[in-house]
MIMI-880638 format. One line per field, with one value per residue (C-alpha): x, y, z; residue in three letters; residue number from 1. Coordinates in steps of 0.02 Angstrom, whole numbers, plus 50000, padded with zeros to 5 digits. Layout:
<rs>
x <- X; ...;
y <- Y; ...;
z <- Z; ...;
residu <- ALA; ...;
num <- NUM; ...;
</rs>
This chain:
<rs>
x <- 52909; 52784; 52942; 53044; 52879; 52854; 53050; 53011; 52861; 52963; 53102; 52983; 52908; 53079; 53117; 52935; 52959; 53142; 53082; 52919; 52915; 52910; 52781; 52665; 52742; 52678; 52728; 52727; 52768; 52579; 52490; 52648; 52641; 52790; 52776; 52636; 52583; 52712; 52810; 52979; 53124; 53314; 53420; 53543; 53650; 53700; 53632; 53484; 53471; 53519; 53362; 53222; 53253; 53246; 53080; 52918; 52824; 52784; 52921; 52973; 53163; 53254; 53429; 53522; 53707; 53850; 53858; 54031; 54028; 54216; 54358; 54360; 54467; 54449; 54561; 54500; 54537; 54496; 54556; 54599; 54543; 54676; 54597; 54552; 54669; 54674; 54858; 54767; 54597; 54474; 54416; 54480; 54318; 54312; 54282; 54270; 54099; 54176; 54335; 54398; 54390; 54531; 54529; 54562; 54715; 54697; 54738; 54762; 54726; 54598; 54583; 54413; 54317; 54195; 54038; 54002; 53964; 53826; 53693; 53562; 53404; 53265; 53073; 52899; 52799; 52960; 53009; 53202; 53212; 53368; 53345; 53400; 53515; 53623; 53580; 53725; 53757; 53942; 54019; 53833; 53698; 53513; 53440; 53244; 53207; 53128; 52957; 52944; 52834; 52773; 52953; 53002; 53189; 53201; 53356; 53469; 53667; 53738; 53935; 54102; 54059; 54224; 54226; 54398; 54288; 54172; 54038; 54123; 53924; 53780; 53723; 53509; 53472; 53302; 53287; 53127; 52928; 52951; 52776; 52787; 52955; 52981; 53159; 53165; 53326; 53437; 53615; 53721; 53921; 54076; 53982; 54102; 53940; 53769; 53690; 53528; 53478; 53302; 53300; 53246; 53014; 52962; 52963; 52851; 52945; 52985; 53136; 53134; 53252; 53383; 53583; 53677; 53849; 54001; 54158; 54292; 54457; 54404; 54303; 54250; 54282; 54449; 54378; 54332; 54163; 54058; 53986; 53874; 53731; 53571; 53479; 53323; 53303; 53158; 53025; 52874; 52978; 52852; 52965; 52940; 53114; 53065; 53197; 53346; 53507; 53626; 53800; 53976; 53921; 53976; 53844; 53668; 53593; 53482; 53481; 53298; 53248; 53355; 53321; 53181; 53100; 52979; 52951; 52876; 52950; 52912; 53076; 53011; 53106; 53268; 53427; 53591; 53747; 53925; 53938; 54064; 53970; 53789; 53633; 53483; 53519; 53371; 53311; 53172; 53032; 53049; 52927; 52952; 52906; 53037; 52988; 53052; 53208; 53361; 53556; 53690; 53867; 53817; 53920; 53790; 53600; 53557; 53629; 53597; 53547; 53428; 53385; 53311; 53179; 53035; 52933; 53014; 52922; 53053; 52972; 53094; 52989; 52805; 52716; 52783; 52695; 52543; 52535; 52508; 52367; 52238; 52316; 52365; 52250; 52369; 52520; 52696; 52847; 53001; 53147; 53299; 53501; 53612; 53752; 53886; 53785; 53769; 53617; 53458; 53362; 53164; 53074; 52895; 52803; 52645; 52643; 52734; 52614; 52454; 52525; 52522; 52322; 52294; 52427; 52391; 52342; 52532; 52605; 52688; 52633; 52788; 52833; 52931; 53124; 53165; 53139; 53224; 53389; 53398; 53257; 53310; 53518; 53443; 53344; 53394; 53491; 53466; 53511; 53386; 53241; 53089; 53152; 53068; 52891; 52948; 52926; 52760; 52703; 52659; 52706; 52852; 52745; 52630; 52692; 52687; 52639; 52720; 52554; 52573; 52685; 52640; 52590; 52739; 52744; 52892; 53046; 53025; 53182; 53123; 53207; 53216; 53198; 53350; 53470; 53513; 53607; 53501; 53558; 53669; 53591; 53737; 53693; 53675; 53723; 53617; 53738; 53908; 53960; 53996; 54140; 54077; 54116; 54270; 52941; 53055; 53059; 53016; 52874; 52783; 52798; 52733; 52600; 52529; 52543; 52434; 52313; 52337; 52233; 52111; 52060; 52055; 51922; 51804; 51849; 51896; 52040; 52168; 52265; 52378; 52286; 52223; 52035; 51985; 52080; 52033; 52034; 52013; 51910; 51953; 51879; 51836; 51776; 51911; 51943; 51906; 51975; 52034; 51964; 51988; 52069; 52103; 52278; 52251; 52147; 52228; 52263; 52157; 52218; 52153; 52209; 52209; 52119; 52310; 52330; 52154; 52160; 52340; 52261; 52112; 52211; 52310; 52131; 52091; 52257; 52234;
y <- 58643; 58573; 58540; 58428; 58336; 58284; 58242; 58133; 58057; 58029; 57934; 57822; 57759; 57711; 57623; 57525; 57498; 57430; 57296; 57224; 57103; 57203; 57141; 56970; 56812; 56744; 56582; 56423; 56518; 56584; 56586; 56621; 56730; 56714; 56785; 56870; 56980; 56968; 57094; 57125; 57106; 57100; 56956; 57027; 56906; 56769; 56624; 56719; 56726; 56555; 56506; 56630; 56528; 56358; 56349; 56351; 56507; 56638; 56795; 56916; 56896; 57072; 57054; 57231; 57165; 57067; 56887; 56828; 56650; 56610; 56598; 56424; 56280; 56105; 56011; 55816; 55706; 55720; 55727; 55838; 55828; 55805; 55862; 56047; 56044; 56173; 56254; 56291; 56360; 56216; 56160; 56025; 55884; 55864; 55675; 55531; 55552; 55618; 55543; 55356; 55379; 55404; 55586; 55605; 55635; 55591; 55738; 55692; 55863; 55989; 56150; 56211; 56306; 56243; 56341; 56299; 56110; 56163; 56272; 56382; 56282; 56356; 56281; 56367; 56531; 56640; 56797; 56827; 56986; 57115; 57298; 57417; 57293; 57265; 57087; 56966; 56803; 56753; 56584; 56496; 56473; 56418; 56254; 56228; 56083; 55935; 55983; 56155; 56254; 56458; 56557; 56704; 56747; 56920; 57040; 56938; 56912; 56730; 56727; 56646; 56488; 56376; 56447; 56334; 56175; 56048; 56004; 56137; 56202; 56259; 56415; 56379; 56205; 56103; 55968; 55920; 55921; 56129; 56172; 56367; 56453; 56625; 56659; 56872; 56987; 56903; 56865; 56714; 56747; 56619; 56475; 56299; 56210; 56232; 56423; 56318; 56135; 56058; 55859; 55702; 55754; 55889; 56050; 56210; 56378; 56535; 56612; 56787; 56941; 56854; 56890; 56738; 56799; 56655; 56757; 56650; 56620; 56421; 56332; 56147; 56224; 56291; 56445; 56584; 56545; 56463; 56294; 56238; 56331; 56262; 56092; 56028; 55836; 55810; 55699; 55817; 55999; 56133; 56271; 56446; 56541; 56729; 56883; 56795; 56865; 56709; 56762; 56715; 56517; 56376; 56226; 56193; 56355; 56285; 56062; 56018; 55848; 55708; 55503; 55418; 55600; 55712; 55907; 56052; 56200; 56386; 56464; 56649; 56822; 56771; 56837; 56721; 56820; 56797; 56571; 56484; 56324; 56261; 56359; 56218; 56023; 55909; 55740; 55636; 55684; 55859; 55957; 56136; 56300; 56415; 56558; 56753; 56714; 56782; 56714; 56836; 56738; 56586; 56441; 56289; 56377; 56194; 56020; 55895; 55792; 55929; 55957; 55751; 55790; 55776; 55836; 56019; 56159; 56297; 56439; 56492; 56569; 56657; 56496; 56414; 56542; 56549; 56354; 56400; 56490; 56332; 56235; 56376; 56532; 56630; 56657; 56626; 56750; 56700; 56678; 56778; 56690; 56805; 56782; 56751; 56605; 56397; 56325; 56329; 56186; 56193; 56083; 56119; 55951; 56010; 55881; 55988; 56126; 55987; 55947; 56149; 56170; 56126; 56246; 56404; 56482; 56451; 56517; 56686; 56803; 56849; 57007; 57031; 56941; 57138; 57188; 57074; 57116; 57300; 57258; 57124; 57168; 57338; 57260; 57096; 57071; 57155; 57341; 57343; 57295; 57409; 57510; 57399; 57336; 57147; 57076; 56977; 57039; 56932; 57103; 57213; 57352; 57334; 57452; 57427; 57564; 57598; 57536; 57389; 57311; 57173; 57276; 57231; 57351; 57419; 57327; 57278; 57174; 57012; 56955; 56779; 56665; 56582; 56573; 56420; 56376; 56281; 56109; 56091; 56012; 55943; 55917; 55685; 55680; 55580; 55515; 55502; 55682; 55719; 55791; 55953; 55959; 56034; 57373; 57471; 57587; 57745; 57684; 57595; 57786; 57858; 57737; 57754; 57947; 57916; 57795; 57925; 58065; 57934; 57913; 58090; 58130; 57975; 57878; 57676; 57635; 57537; 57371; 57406; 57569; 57599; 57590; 57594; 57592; 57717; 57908; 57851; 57972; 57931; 57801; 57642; 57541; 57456; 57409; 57254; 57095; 57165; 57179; 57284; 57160; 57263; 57200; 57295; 57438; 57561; 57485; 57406; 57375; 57335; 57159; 57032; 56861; 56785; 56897; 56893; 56704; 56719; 56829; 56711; 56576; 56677; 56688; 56521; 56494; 56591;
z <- 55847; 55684; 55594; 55753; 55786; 55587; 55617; 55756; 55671; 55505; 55625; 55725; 55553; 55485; 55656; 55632; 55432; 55477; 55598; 55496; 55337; 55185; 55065; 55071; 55028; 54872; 54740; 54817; 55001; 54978; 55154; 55243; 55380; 55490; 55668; 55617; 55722; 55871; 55939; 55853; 55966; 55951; 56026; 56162; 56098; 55995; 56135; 56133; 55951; 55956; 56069; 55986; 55808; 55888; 55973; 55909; 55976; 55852; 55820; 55726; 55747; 55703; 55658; 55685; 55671; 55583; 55707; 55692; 55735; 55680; 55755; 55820; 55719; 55720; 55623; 55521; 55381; 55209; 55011; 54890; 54703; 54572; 54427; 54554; 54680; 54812; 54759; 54580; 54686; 54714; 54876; 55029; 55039; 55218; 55293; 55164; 55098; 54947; 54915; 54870; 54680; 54578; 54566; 54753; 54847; 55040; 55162; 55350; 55428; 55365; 55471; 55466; 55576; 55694; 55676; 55492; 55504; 55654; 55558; 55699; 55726; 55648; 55719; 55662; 55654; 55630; 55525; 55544; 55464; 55446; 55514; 55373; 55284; 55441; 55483; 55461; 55492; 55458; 55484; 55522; 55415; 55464; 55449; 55465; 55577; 55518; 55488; 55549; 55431; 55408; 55426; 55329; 55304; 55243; 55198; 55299; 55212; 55231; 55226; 55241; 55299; 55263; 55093; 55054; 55116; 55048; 55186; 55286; 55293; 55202; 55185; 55208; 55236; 55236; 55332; 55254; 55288; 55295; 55218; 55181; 55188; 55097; 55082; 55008; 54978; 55067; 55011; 54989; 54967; 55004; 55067; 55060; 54993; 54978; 54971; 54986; 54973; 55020; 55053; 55152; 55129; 55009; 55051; 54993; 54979; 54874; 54853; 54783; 54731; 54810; 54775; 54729; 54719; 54655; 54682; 54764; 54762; 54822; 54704; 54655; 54488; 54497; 54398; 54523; 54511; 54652; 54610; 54735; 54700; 54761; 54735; 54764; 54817; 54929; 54851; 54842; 54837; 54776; 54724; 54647; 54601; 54557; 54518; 54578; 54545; 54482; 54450; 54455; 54496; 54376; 54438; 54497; 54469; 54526; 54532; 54516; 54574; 54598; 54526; 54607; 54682; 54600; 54628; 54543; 54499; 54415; 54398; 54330; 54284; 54372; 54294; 54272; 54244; 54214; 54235; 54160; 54226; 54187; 54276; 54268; 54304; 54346; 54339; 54295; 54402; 54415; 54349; 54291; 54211; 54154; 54110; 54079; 54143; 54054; 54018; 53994; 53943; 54047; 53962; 53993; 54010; 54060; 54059; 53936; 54062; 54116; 53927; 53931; 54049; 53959; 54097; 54083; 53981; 53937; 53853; 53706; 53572; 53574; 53498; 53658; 53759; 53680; 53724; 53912; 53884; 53887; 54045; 54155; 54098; 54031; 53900; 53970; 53955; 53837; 53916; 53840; 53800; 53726; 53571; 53729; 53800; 53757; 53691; 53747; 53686; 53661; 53787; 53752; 53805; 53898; 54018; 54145; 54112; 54129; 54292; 54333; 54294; 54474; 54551; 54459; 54628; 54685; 54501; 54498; 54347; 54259; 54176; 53980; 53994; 53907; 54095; 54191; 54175; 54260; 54402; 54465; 54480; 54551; 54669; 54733; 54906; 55063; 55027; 54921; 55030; 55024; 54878; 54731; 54697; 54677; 54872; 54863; 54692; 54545; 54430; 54399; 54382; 54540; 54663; 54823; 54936; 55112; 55195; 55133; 55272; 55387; 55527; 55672; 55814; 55860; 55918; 56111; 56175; 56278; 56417; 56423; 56577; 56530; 56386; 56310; 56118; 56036; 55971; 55829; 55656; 55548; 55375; 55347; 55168; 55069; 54927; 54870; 54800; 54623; 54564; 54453; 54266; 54241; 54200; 54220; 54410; 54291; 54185; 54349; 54449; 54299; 54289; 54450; 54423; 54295; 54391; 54522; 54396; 54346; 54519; 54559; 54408; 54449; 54296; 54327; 54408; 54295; 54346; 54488; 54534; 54733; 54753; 54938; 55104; 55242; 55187; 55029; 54917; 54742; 54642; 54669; 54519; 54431; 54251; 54153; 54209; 54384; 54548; 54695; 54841; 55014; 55076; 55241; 55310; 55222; 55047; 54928; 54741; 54583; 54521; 54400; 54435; 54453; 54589; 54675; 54663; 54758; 54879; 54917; 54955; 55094; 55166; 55182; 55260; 55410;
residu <- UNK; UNK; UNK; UNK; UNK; UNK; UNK; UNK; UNK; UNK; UNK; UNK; UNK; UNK; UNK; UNK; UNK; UNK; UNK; UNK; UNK; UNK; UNK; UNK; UNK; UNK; UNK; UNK; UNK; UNK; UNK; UNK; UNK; UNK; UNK; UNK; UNK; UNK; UNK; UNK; UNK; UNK; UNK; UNK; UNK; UNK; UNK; UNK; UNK; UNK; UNK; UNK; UNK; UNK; UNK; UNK; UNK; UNK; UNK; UNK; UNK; UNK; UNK; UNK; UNK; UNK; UNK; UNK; UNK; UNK; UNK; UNK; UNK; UNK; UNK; UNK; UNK; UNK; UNK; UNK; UNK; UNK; UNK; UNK; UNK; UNK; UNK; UNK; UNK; UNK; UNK; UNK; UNK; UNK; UNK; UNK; UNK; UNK; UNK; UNK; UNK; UNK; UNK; UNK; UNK; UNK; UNK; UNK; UNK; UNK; UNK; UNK; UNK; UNK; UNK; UNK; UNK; UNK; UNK; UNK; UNK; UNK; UNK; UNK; UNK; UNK; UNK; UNK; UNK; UNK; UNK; UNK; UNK; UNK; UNK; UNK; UNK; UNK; UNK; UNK; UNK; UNK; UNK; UNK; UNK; UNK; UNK; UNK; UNK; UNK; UNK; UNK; UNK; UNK; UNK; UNK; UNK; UNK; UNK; UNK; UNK; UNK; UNK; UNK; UNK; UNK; UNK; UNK; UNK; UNK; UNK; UNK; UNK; UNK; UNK; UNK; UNK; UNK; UNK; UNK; UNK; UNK; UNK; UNK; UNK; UNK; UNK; UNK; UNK; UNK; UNK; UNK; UNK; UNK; UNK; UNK; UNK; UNK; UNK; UNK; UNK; UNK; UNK; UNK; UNK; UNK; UNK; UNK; UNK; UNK; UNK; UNK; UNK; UNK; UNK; UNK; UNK; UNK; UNK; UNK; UNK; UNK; UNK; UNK; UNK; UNK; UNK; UNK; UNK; UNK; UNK; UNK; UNK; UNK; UNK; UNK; UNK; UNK; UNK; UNK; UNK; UNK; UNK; UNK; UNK; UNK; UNK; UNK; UNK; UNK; UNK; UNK; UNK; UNK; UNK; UNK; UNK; UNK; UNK; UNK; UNK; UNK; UNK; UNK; UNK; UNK; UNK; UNK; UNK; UNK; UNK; UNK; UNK; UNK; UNK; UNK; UNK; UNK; UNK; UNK; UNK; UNK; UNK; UNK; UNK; UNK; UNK; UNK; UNK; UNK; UNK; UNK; UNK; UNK; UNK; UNK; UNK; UNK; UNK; UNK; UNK; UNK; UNK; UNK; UNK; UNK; UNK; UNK; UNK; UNK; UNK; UNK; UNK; UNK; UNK; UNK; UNK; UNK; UNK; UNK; UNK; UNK; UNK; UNK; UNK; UNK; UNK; UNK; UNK; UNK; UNK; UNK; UNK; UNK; UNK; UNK; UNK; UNK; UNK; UNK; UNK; UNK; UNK; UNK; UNK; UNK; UNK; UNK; UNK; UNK; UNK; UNK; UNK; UNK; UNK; UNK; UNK; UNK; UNK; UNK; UNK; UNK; UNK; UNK; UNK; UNK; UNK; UNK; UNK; UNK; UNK; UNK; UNK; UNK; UNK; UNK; UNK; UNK; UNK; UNK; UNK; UNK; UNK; UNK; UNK; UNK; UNK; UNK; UNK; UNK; UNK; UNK; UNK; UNK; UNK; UNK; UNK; UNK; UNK; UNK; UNK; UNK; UNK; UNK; UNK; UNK; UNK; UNK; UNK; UNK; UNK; UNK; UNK; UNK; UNK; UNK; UNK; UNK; UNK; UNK; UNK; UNK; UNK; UNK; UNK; UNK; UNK; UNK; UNK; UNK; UNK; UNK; UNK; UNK; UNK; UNK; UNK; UNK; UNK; UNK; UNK; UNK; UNK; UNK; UNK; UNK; UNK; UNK; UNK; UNK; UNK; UNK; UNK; UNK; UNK; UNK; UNK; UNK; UNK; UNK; UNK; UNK; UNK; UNK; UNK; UNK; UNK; UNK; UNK; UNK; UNK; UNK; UNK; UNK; UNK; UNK; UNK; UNK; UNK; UNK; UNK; UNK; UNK; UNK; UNK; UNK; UNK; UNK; UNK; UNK; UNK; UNK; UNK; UNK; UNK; UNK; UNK; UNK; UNK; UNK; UNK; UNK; UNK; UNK; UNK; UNK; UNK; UNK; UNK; UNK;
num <- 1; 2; 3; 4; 5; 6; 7; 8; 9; 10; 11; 12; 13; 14; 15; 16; 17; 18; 19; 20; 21; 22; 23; 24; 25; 26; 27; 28; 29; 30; 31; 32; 33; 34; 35; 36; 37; 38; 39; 40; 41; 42; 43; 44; 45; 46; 47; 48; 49; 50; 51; 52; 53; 54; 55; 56; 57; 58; 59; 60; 61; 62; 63; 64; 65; 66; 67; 68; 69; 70; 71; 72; 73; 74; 75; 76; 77; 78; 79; 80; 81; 82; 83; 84; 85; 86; 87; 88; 89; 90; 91; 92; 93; 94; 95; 96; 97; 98; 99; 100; 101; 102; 103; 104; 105; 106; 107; 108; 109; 110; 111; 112; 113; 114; 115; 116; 117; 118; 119; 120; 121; 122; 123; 124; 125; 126; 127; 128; 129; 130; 131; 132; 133; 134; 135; 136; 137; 138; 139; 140; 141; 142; 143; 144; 145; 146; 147; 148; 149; 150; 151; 152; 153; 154; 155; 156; 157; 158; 159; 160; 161; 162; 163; 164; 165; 166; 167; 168; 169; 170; 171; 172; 173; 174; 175; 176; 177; 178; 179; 180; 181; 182; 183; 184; 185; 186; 187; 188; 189; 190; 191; 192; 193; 194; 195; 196; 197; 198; 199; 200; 201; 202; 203; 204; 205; 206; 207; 208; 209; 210; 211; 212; 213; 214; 215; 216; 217; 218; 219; 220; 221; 222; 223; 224; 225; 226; 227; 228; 229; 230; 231; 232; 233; 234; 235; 236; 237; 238; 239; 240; 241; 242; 243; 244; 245; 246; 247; 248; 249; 250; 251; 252; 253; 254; 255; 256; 257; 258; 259; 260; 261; 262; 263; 264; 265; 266; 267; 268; 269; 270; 271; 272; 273; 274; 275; 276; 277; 278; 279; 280; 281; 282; 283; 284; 285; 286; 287; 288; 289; 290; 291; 292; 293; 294; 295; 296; 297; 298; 299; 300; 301; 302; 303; 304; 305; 306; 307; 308; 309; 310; 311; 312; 313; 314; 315; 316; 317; 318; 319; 320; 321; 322; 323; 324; 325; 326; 327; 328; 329; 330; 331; 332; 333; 334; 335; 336; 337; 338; 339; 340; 341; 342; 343; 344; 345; 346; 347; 348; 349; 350; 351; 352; 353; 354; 355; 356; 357; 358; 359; 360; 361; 362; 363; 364; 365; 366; 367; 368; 369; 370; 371; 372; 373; 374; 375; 376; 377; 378; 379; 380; 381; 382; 383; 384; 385; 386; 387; 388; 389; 390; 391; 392; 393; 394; 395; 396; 397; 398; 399; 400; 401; 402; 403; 404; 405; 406; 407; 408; 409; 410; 411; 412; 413; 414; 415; 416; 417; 418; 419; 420; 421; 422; 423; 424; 425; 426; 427; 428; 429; 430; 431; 432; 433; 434; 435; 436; 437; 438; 439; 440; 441; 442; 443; 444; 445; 446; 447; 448; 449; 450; 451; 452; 453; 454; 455; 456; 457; 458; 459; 460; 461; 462; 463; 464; 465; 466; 467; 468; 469; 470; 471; 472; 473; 474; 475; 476; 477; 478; 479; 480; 481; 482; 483; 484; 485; 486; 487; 488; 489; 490; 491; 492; 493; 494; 495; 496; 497; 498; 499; 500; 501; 502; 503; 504; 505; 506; 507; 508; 509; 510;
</rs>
C-alpha cells in the first residue's frame, strides 16, 4: 500500500511539473511572468485554442498534442527565382512583393496552403507551454498582437508551414510594442520564411535553448539549408539570444537591426552548426554583445556588412574580454570559430558596451565557449525541457532544483461560454525582399554534491549552493561575492550580484 501511494504521489507530480513553466525567465524577458498564477488548462480544441491565445486574460495555455492546421489549398500568383529555381530546390515567392527584378520568373498559380499566411493571435498575460514535449503546432505559427506584452512560449515545436513558399508564413511573428516575451525550448523546423522576426515598435524578449533546425529540401538558397532565419527590425528591439542551437541555416542567423532603426542585443553561449550561409547580419544602429558563442564549419560567421558596424563588440581574444570589465562589471567570454569556418573579424569598439552600462540588470552571465558546444545541442528544443540547468539561469553550472517551478496547479479544462477563432494576423511586409547570397551536466552534479557536504558540516555555502527554503537545516551563510536570494518558499540559492541584481528587478516588476 506505502509503495502504490508513493506511486501515485510520484505520478501526480509529473502531471503538475508537465503543465507549469520550467525555470524564471531571465535576459531582456526579465520580469516576465506569463499566466502566472492561473490555472493550467487544455484547449478542447483548436477554436478553443484559437480563442484562449487571443484575448487578454491571464493563462497558462497547456498544449498536449500535434494541431494539424493543413490541409486546405489556395492557389495565387507569383515568381520564381532564376538564379534558385524551384526544379533545382529553392522556393516559389508568393504575390509580387518580391518579384519584378531580373532574376524573377513570373508564375500564375502557386498552390499553397491556407493556414500559413494567418498566424494564431496571441494578446497578453499568457504562458503557452507544451505538456511533456507533445505540444505541436503544424501548419500555423503565432503572432503577438500589436502591443501585447508578458507571454511565455515554452517547449512548444513550430513546423511545416509552406516550407516550398516565400511569405507562405512565419514561424513566431512580432507585431511590435510586445514588452517582455520569453521564447524557451521550443523548436523551429520547415518554415517557408521567417522562424522569428520582430518589427513595426521595438520589442523586449529572450529567446533561449531553442532548436533552429535548416533541413529542407526548399530553400532560398538552393543548398538544403534554411535561409530565413530570424531578423530583428523594430526600432527599439531589446534582445538577449542565449544557448540557441543554429544549424543547417545559410542566412540571418540572426539579422540585427535594419537602416534607420536601432536595437540592442547580447547574443551569449549560442552554438551555430553546420551553415553554408552567413550566421550574423546587422546594420547601423544595432547595438550588440557577442559573446561565448561558438562556430563550427559555418561558411560566413558574419557579413561584411555586419563586420562595418562599428557599434558591435565581438569578443575574439581574452584582451577583448578583459575590456568589459570597467563598463559592464565583469569580463566577457571568447567566442570560439573553428579551422572549418570563415573569418571572424575583431570588432572591439566599446561604444556598444558604453551603451550596455545601463542594462547590466537585463545581461545574461555567460559561461567558457569550451562548454557550449555539448550543453546546448544536449539541451535545446522541447524534449529536453526540465532535464538541464539552462531555463532562466545566467550559469551553466547553476542547477536548478525541481522546486524551482512556477507554482501552476494542476491542469483544470475550462469550458468556455462560447467558442470563437480568433482573427487572422497576416504578416504587412515592410520592404521589398532580398534575394539571399547565393559546465559540463557531470561537473555541475558533482558540484552541488560537493556544496551538498559543505552544507551538511556548517561550513559556507559556495556559489550556486541552497541556503534556506522550508525544512532547510543546513547552512545558510554563503561565500564571498554571493548572496542567498529565495526563488520560492522552498528554495533559496547562493548567487552572484549578476544574478541577485536579475532577481531584484523581477521584484520590482510585479
Amino acid at each position: 500500500m506505502l509503495l502504490q501511494s508513493a506511486s501515485i504521489l510520484l505520478a501526480a507530480a509529473s502531471a503538475v511539473s508537465a503543465q507549469a513553466v520550467v525555470g524564471t525567465a531571465y535576459g531582456f524577458a526579465t520580469g516576465v511572468t506569463g499566466g502566472g498564477d492561473a490555472v493550467a488548462a487544455t484547449p478542447s480544441s483548436a477554436e478553443e485554442l484559437a480563442e484562449w491565445l487571443s484575448d487578454d486574460t491571464a493563462r497558462v495555455i497547456v498544449i498536449d498534442q500535434e494541431y494539424d492546421f493543413t490541409g486546405t489549398t489556395g492557389t495565387d500568383s507569383g515568381c520564381d527565382r532564376i538564379s534558385c529555381s524551384v526544379s533545382g530546390g529553392g522556393q516559389y515567392y508568393l504575390g509580387d512583393i518580391s518579384c519584378g527584378s531580373s532574376d524573377n520568373t513570373a508564375v500564375s498559380s502557386i498552390s499553397y496552403d491556407t493556414a500559413g499566411p494567418s498566424p494564431l493571435a496571441v494578446g497578453s498575460n499568457k504562458s503557452i507551454i507544451s505538456s511533456n514535449g507533445q505540444g505541436v503546432l503544424k501548419g500555423k505559427g503565432l503572432s503577438l498582437q500589436s502591443d501585447a506584452s508578458n507571454v511565455i512560449i515554452q517547449g512548444i515545436e513550430f513546423t511545416n508551414i509552406n516550407p516550398g513558399i516565400v511569405w507562405g508564413g512565419d514561424a513566431l511573428d512580432f507585431q511590435g510594442g510586445n514588452d517582455g516575451v520569453w521564447v524557451d525550448h521550443c523548436k523551429f523546423s520547415l518554415i517557408g520564411r521567417q522562424f522569428v522576426v520582430s518589427h513595426y515598435t521595438g520589442s523586449r524578449l529572450t529567446l533561449s535553448n531553442n532548436e533552429f533546425d535548416g533541413v529542407t529540401t526548399t530553400s532560398a538558397s538552393c543548398n538544403n539549408n534554411h535561409y530565413w532565419t530570424m531578423m530583428f527590425i523594430a526600432d527599439g528591439d531589446q534582445v538577449t539570444l542565449d544557448r540557441n542551437y543554429f544549424h543547417d541555416v545559410s542566412g540571418r542567423a540572426p539579422k540585427l537591426g535594419a537602416d534607420g532603426v536601432s536595437g540592442n542585443f547580447q547574443a551569449s553561449n549560442n552554438y551555430f552548426s553546420n551553415m553554408d550561409g552567413h550566421a550574423f547580419d546587422a546594420y547601423d544602429g544595432a547595438i550588440a554583445i557577442l559573446e561565448g558563442n561558438v562556430f563550427e564549419s559555418v561558411t560566413t560567421p558574419i557579413t561584411e556588412q555586419g563586420a562595418s558596424v562599428s557599434t558591435i563588440f565581438n569578443v575574439v581574444d581574452d584582451a577583448a574580454a578583459s575590456s568589459c570589465e570597467s563598463y559592464i562589471g565583469r569580463a566577457c567570454a571568447v567566442n570560439s570559430v573553428d579551422s572549418g569556418s570563415g573569418d571572424w573579424p575583431a570588432l572591439s569598439d566599446t561604444s556598444a558596451l558604453s551603451s550596455f552600462s545601463s542594462l547590466t540588470d537585463y545581461l545574461v552571465e555567460p559561461i567558457a565557449a569550451s562548454e557550449v558546444a555539448s550543453l546546448v545541442s544536449s539541451n535545446a528544443g522541447p524534449a529536453n525541457l526540465g532535464s538541464d540547468s539552462t531555463s532562466g539561469g545566467t550559469d551553466a553550472s547553476a542547477t536548478t532544483p525541481a522546486a524551482v517551478v512556477e507554482t501552476t496547479a494542476a491542469a483544470v479544462v475550462e469550458t468556455p461560454v462560447a467558442e470563437t477563432t480568433a482573427a487572422a494576423v497576416v504578416e504587412t511586409p515592410v520592404a521589398q525582399e532580398e534575394a539571399p547570397a547565393a559546465a559540463t551536466t557531470t561537473e555541475a552534479a558533482a558540484a552541488a554534491t560537493e556544496t551538498a557536504s559543505e552544507s551538511a558540516s556548517g561550513e559556507e555555502v559556495q556559489q550556486w549552493g541552497q541556503c534556506g527554503g522550508s525544512n532547510w537545516t543546513g547552512a545558510t551563510t554563503c561565500a564571498a561575492g554571493t548572496s542567498c536570494v529565495a526563488y520560492n518558499d522552498w528554495y533559496s540559492q547562493c548567487v552572484s550580484s549578476a544574478e541577485r541584481r536579475m532577481k531584484r528587478a523581477l521584484r520590482h516588476r510585479h
